[in-house]
FIBA-145406 format. One record per residue (C-alpha): residue in one letter; x, y, z. Coordinates in steps of 0.5 Angstrom, whole numbers. Layout:
N
['a' [X Y Z]]
...
***
This chain:
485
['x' [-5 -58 72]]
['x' [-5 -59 80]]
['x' [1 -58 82]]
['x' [6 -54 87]]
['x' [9 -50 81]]
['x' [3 -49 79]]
['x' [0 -46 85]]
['x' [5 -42 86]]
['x' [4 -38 78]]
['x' [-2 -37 80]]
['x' [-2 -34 86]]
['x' [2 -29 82]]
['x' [-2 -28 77]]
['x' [-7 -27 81]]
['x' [-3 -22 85]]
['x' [-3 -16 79]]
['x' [-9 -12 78]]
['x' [-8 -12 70]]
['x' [-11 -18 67]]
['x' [-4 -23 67]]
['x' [-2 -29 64]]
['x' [4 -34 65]]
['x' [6 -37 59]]
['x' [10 -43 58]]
['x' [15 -42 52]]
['x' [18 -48 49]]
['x' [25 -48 46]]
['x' [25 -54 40]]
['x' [32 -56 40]]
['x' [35 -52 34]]
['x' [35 -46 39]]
['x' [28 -43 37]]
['x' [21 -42 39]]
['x' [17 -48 40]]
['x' [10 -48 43]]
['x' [7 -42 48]]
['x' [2 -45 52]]
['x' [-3 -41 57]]
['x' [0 -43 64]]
['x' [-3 -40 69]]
['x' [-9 -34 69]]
['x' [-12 -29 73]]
['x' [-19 -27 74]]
['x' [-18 -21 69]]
['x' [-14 -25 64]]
['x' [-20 -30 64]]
['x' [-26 -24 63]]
['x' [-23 -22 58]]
['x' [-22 -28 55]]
['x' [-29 -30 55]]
['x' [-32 -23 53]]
['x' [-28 -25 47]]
['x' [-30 -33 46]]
['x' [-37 -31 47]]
['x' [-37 -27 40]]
['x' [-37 -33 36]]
['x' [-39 -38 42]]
['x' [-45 -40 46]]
['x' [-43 -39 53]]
['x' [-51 -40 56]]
['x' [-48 -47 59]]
['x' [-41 -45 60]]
['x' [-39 -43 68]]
['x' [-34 -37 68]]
['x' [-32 -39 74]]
['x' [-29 -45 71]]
['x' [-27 -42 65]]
['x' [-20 -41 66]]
['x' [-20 -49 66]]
['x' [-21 -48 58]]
['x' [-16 -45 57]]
['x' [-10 -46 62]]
['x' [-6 -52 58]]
['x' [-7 -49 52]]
['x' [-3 -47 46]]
['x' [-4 -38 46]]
['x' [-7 -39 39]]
['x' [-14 -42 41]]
['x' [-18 -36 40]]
['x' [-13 -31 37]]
['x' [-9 -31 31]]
['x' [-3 -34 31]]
['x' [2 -29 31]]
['x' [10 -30 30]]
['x' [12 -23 32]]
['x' [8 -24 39]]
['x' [12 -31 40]]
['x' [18 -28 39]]
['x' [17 -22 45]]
['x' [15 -29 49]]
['x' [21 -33 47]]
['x' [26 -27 49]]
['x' [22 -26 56]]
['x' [23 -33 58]]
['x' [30 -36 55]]
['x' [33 -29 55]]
['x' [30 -25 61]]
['x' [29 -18 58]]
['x' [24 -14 61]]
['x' [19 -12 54]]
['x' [14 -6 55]]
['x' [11 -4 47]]
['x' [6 0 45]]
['x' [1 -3 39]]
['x' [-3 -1 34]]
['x' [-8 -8 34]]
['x' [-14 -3 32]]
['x' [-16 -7 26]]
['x' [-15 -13 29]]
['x' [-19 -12 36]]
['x' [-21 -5 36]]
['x' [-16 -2 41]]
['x' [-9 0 42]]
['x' [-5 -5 46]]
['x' [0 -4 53]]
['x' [4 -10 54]]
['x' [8 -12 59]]
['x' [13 -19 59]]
['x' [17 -21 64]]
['x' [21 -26 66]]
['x' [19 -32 72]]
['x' [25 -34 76]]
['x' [21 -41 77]]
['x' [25 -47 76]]
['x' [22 -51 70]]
['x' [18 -59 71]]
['x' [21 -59 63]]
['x' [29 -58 61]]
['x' [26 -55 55]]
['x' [21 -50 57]]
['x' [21 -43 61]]
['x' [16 -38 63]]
['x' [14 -31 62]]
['x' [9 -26 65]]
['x' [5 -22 60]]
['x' [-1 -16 62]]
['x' [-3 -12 58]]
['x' [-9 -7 58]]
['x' [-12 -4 51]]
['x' [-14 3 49]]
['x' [-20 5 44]]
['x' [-16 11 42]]
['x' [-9 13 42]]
['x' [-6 15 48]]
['x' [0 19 47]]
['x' [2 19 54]]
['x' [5 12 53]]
['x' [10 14 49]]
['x' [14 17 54]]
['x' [15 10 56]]
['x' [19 8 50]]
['x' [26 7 50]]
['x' [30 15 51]]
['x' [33 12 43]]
['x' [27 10 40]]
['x' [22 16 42]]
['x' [29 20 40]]
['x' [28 17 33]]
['x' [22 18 33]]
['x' [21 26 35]]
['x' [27 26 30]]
['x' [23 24 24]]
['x' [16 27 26]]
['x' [20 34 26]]
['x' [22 33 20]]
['x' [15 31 17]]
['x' [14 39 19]]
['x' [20 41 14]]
['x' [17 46 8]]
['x' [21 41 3]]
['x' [17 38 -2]]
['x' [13 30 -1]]
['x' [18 27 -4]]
['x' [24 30 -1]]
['x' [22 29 6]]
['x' [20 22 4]]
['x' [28 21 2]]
['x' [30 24 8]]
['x' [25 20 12]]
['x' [27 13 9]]
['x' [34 14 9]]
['x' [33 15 17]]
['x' [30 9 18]]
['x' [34 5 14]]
['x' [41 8 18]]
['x' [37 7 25]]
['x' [35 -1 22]]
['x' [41 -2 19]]
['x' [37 -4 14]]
['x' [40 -7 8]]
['x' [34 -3 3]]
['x' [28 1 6]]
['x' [22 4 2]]
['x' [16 7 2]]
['x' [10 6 -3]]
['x' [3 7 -4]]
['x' [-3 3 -6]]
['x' [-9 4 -10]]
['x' [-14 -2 -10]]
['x' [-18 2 -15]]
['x' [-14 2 -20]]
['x' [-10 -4 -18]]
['x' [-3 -1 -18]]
['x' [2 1 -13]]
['x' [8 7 -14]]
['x' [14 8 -10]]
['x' [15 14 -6]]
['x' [22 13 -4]]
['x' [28 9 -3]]
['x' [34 8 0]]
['x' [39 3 0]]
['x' [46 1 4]]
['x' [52 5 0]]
['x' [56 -1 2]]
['x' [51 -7 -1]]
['x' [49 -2 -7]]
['x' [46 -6 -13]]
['x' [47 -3 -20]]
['x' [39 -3 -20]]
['x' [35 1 -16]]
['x' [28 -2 -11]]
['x' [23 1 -17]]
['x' [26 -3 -22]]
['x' [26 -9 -18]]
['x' [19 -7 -16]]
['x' [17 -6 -24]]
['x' [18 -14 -25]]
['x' [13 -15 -19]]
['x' [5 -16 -22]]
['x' [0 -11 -17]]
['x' [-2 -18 -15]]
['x' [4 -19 -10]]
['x' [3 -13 -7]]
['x' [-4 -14 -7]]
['x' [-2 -20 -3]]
['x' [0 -17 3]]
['x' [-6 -14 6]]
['x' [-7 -23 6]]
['x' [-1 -23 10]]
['x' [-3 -18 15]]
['x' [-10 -20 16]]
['x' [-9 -22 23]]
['x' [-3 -18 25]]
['x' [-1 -11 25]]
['x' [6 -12 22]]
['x' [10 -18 18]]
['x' [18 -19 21]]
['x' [21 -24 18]]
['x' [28 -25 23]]
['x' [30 -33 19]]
['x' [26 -38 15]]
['x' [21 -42 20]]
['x' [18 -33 19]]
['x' [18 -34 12]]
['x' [15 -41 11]]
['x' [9 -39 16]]
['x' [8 -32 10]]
['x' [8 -37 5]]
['x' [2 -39 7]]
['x' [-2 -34 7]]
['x' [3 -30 1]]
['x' [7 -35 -4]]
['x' [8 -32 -9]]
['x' [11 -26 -5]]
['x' [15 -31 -2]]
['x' [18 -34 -8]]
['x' [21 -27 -10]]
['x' [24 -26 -4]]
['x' [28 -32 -3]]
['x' [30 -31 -11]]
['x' [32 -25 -8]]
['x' [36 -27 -3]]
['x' [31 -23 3]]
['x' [33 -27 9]]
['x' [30 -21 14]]
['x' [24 -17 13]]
['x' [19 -12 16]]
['x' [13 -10 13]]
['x' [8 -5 16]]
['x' [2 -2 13]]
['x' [-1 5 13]]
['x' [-8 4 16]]
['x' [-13 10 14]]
['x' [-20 10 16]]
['x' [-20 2 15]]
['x' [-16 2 8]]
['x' [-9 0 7]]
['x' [-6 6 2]]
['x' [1 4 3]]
['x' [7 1 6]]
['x' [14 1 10]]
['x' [18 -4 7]]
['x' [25 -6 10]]
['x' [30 -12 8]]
['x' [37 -14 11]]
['x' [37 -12 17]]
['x' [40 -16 23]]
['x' [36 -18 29]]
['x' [39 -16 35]]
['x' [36 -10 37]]
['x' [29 -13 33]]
['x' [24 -11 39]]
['x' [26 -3 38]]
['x' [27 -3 32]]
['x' [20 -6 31]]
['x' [17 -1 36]]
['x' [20 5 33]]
['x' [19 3 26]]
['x' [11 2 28]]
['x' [11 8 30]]
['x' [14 12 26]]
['x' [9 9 20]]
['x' [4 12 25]]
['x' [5 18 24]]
['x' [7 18 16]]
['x' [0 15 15]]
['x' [-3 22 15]]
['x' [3 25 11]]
['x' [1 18 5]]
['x' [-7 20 7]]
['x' [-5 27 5]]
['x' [-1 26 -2]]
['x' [-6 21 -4]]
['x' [-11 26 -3]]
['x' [-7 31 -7]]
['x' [-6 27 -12]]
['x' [-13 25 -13]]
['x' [-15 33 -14]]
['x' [-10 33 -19]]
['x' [-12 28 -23]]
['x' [-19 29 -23]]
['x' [-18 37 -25]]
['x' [-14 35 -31]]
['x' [-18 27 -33]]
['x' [-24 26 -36]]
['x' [-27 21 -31]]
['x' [-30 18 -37]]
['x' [-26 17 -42]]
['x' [-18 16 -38]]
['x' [-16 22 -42]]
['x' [-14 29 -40]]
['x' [-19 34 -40]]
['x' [-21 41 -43]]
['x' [-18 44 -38]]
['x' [-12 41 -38]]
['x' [-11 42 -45]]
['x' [-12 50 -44]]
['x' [-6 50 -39]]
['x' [-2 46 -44]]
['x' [-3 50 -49]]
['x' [-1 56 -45]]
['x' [5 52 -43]]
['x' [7 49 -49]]
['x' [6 56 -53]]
['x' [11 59 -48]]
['x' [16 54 -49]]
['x' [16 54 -57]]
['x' [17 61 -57]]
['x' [24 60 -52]]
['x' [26 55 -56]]
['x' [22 52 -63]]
['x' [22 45 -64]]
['x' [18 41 -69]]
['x' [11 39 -67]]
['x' [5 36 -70]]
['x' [-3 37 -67]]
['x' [-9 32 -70]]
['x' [-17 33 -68]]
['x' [-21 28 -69]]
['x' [-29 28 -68]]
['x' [-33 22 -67]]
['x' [-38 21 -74]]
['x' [-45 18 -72]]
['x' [-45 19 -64]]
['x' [-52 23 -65]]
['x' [-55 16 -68]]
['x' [-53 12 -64]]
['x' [-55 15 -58]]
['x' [-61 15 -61]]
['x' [-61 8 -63]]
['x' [-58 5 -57]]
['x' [-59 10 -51]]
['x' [-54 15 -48]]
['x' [-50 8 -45]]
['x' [-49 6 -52]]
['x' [-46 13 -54]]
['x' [-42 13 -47]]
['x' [-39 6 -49]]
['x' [-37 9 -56]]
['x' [-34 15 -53]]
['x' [-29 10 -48]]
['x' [-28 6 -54]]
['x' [-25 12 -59]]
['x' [-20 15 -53]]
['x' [-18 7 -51]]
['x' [-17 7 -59]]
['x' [-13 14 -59]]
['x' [-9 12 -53]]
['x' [-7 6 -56]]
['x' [-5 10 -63]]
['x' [-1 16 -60]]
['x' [2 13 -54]]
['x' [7 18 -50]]
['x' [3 23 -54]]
['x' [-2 28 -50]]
['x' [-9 26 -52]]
['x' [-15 31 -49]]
['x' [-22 30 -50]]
['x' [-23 37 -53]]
['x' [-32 37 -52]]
['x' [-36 33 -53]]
['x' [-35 27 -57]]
['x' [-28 32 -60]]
['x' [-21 30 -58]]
['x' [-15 33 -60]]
['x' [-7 30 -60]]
['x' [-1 34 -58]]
['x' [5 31 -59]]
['x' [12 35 -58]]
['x' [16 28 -59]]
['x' [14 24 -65]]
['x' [17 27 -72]]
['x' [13 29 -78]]
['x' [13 22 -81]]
['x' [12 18 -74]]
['x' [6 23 -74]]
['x' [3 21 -80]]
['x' [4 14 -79]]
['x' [0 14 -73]]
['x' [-5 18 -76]]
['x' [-5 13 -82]]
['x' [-6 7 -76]]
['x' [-12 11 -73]]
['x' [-16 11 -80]]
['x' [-15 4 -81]]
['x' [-17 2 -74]]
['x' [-23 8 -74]]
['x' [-27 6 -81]]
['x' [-32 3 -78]]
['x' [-39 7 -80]]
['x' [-43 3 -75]]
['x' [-39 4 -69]]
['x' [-32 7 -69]]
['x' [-31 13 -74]]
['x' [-27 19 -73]]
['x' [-27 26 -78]]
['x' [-19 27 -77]]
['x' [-15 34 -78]]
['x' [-8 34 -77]]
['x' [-2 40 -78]]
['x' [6 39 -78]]
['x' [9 45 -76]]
['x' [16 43 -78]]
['x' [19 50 -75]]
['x' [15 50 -69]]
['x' [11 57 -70]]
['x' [5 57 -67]]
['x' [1 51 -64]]
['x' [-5 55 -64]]
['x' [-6 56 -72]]
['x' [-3 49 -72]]
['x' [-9 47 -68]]
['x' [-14 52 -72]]
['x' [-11 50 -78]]
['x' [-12 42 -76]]
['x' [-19 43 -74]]
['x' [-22 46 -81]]
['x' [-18 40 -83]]
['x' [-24 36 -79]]
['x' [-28 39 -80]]
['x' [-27 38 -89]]
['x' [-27 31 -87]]
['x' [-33 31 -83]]
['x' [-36 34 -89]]
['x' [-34 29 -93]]
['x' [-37 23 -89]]
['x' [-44 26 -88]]
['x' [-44 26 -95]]
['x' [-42 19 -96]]
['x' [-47 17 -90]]
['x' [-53 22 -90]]
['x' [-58 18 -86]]
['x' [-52 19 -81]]
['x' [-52 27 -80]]
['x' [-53 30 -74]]
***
């Protein structure tokens, strides 16, 4: 690699005291991003690209002081994941002669906070199609709040914006709205959303959405998403495992995701999705939702880029929160082993039903239905069996009384509140849940049901559904003796 020019760059690089590299950034002939090499680096550049080639090689028989001939000529990506967005900062810096200082969240990647700084070289080229650029940088453990004051005066201005109106004493979800149509506004994007993801239960929800008034389809970013498995989400994390953040700005992004993310891909060509950002909220290492953007225009992709990357920052404590919330809610009203509402919840659903059946009377039916022979088979095939049965009875009631409120009452008890289905719809139900809960052996149910056509009182309505249970219990033990408690 000898050579004047050569010289010259490294007599530059050497002249900054940050680590420094300059790259040489190829321009294929359809005006986009080819190749990007280390051309010349520095002796800080090559110690810490040492450190990192030592993690997964022996460098017992590797002279740091030759080090840098390693790596001087090769492609940027010989030991660090390729990245598109990476190659696009390079590409403007050398083709376009801007002058790029960001900030970026690389903790899940290498541990730290990165500063980069890229700069156009003024040298003239040995090759028509090649240019070059400086790039340095430095890399904080933590988050240092004072490199924000470096952003440009309009993102930083978008960004206090949005973390003010984080503090505001609406409501999640309405914050969540404001938020999202600003970020929409500011990226001109065509659709912006915010959705949460839970790994455990392998589904994903939508926070809030905003599309383009003058694109505006006649459906919305939820129904689109309704018709996606939990799989293409999932597919995401995939995507970004070697980057903080996916841009898509034309296809040759777009088939390099569809390497990692096919099937994700293939719904947003189906859709038309031509540009996209996807940036992840990362909390204590675990990916628990997304900012998603599409259709948007790629001029002012370096600020906009930044500026949404650091607003997913700050909303990742707000999302965390929410999660957080919701999982005290849901464990104070779900029974954990059965996936139905708990005892508690069904006292404050009395409350509430009761109160609202004395404003305005509608017609409702209850149903309690107890588990037959749990005693014996606990006893015969252990307490694990009898938690099996008990999983199988609520599956098996969630299955008959759909968009019913169901409740583990007790022990091996559950009671159904349903407010929507008619008489004769409740009674089919009932009908269905005998059929499907007749076996002796396993799953067997003492019913009691009550219809309360003028919608009266929902307490005698479940008193008088309970005595009818506990008949019909009766009745079972009388058949089936050797089963009694």
């Amino acid at each position: 690699m000898a050579s004047k020019l050569y010289d010259s760059m490294k007599t530059l690089a050497n002249s900054f005291t940050l680590p420094c590299a300059i790259f040489s950034v190829e321009k294929k002939d359809d005006g986009s991003c080819g190749e990007v090499r280390f051309f010349a680096i520095n002796k800080l550049f090559t110690q810490g690209y040492y450190d990192l080639f030592s993690v997964d090689h022996d460098t017992s028989t590797i002279d740091l002081d030759t080090f840098h001939t390693q790596i001087e000529g090769k492609p940027y990506y010989t030991q660090i994941p390729k990245e598109p967005n990476f190659e696009d900062i390079c590409f403007r810096a050398a083709w376009s002669g801007e002058h790029i200082h960001i900030y970026v969240d690389t903790t899940k990647m290498y541990g730290f906070w990165t500063e980069d700084i890229l700069m156009p070289v003024n040298f003239t080229p040995e090759y028509a199609n090649v240019s070059y650029c400086i790039f340095m940088y430095t890399l904080n453990k933590e988050m240092d709040t004072g490199k924000y004051s470096a952003i440009p005066p309009d993102v930083s201005s978008f960004v206090l914006k949005t973390c003010l109106e984080l503090r505001n004493e609406k409501d999640f979800y309405s914050i969540m709205d404001v938020v999202t149509k600003d970020l929409r506004e500011y990226s001109d994007s065509f659709v912006a959303c915010i959705l949460s993801i839970n790994n455990e239960t392998k589904t994903f929800e939508i926070i809030s959405e905003s599309m383009r008034e003058r694109d505006k389809l006649e459906y919305t970013v939820k129904e689109i998403f309704s018709k996606f498995p939990y799989r293409i989400v999932a597919s995401w994390e995939k995507a970004l495992s070697e980057t903080n953040s996916i841009i898509i700005k034309n296809p040759h992004d777009m088939d390099i995701i569809a390497k990692k993310a096919p099937e994700w891909v293939k719904t947003l060509k189906d859709n038309n999705v031509e540009t996209l950002a996807l940036v992840p909220f990362i909390h204590q290492g675990v990916i628990i939702g997304y900012l998603y953007l599409t259709g948007f225009e790629t001029e002012n992709l370096v600020k906009v880029k930044e500026a949404i990357e650091l607003v997913a920052f700050f909303l990742t404590s707000e999302i965390a929160n929410h999660l957080f919330m919701e999982q005290l809610e849901y464990l104070s009203n779900i029974d954990i082993l059965t996936g139905v509402y708990n005892r508690n919840r069904m006292n404050n659903d009395v409350d509430e039903f009761s109160t609202r059946l004395k404003l305005n009377p509608t017609p409702f039916s209850v149903a309690f239905c107890d588990l037959n022979g749990l005693k014996a088979i606990n006893d015969n095939g252990g307490h694990s069996a009898g938690d099996r049965l008990l999983k199988d009875a609520a599956n098996t009631l969630k299955e008959v009384f759909w968009g019913d409120s169901i409740y583990r009452a007790g022990g091996d008890e559950f009671a159904i509140i349903s407010m929507t289905s008619t008489a004769d719809e409740f009674e089919e139900k009932i009908k269905i849940l005998r059929e499907k809960a007749s076996d002796p052996d396993w799953l067997n149910f003492a019913i009691g049901h009550y219809n309360d056509l003028k919608g009266h009182s929902l307490r005698k309505a479940m008193r008088y559904a309970d005595e009818r249970m506990y008949k019909d219990k009766k009745a079972y033990y009388k058949e089936h003796p050797e089963k009694k408690r």
